[in-house]
N, C-alpha and C positions, 0 to 999 in steps of 0.2 A: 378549209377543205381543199384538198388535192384533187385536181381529177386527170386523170390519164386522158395523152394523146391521141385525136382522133385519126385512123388510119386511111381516111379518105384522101382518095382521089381529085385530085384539081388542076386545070388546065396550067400549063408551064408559063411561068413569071418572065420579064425579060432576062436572057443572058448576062453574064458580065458585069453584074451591080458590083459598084465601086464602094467598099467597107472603109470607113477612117478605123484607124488603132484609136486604141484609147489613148490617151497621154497624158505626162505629168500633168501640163499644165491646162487638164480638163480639170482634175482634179483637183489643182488650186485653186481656179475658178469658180466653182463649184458647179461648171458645165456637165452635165451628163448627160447623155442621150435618153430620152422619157420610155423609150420597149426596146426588148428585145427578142429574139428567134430562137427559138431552144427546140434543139436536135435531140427525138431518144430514140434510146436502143431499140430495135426488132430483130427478130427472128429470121429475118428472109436477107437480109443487103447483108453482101461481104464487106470485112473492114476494106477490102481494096476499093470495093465499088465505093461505099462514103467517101473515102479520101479523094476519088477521082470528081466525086459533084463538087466537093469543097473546095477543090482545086481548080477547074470549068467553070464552074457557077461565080464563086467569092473572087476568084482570082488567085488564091492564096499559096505561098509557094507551098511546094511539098512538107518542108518541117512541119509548118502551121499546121497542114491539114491533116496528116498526121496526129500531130499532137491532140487536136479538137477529137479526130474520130476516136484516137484512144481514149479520150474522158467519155465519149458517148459510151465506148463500149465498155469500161470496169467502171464508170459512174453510173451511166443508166440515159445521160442526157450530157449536152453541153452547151452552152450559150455561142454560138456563129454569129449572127450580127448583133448589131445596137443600133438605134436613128429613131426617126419617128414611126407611128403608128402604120402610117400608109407603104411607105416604105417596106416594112417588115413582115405586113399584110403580102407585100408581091413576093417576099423571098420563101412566107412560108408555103404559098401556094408555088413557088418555083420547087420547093423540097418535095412538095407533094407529088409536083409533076415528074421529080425524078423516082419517087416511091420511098420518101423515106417520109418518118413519122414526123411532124413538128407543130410547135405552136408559137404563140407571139404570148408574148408578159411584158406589163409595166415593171420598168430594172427597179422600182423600190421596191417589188413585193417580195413577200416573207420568202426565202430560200433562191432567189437568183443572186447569183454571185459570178 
């Protein structure tokens, strides 16, 4: 069962959380980070404004964030970070603090990619 993201409000996460990329050799490993942060689309935040938390918040240069707010906005949502549970916890309430919609998922469940 699906269930759509809550639009609540929550106090701002700390700034500046430091994201690892994924990389090859997580994936040989077969390290992967256990949640992740999944950004969706609404109705109110311009794609500038996204780009601009993704870029403040994540750190991430402008391509990246870009490129994420564009899956938010003709996908519906997009996966921002990965790490653990606590972690992801702070970023999704730093998303909320900005106003944008999000939740946290365990990365093996059904449809995170």
């Amino acid at each position: 069962m699906t269930s759509s993201p809550s639009p609540l409000l929550t106090p701002l996460g700390s700034a500046g959380t430091a994201v690892e990329e994924d990389t090859d050799a997580d994936l040989v490993s077969g390290v992967a980070d256990p949640w992740v942060t999944i950004v969706w689309n609404d109705p109110v935040n311009l794609m500038s404004y996204v780009t601009y938390v993704f870029e403040s918040y994540f750190g991430y240069p402008r391509v990246k964030a870009e490129r994420l707010m564009t899956q938010v906005h003709k996908n519906g949502r997009a996966v921002v970070s990965s790490g653990g549970r606590e972690r992801m916890e702070v970023d999704v309430q730093a998303m909320h603090g900005f106003g944008l919609w999000a939740t946290l998922q365990e990365s093996g469940a059904r449809g995170v990619a």
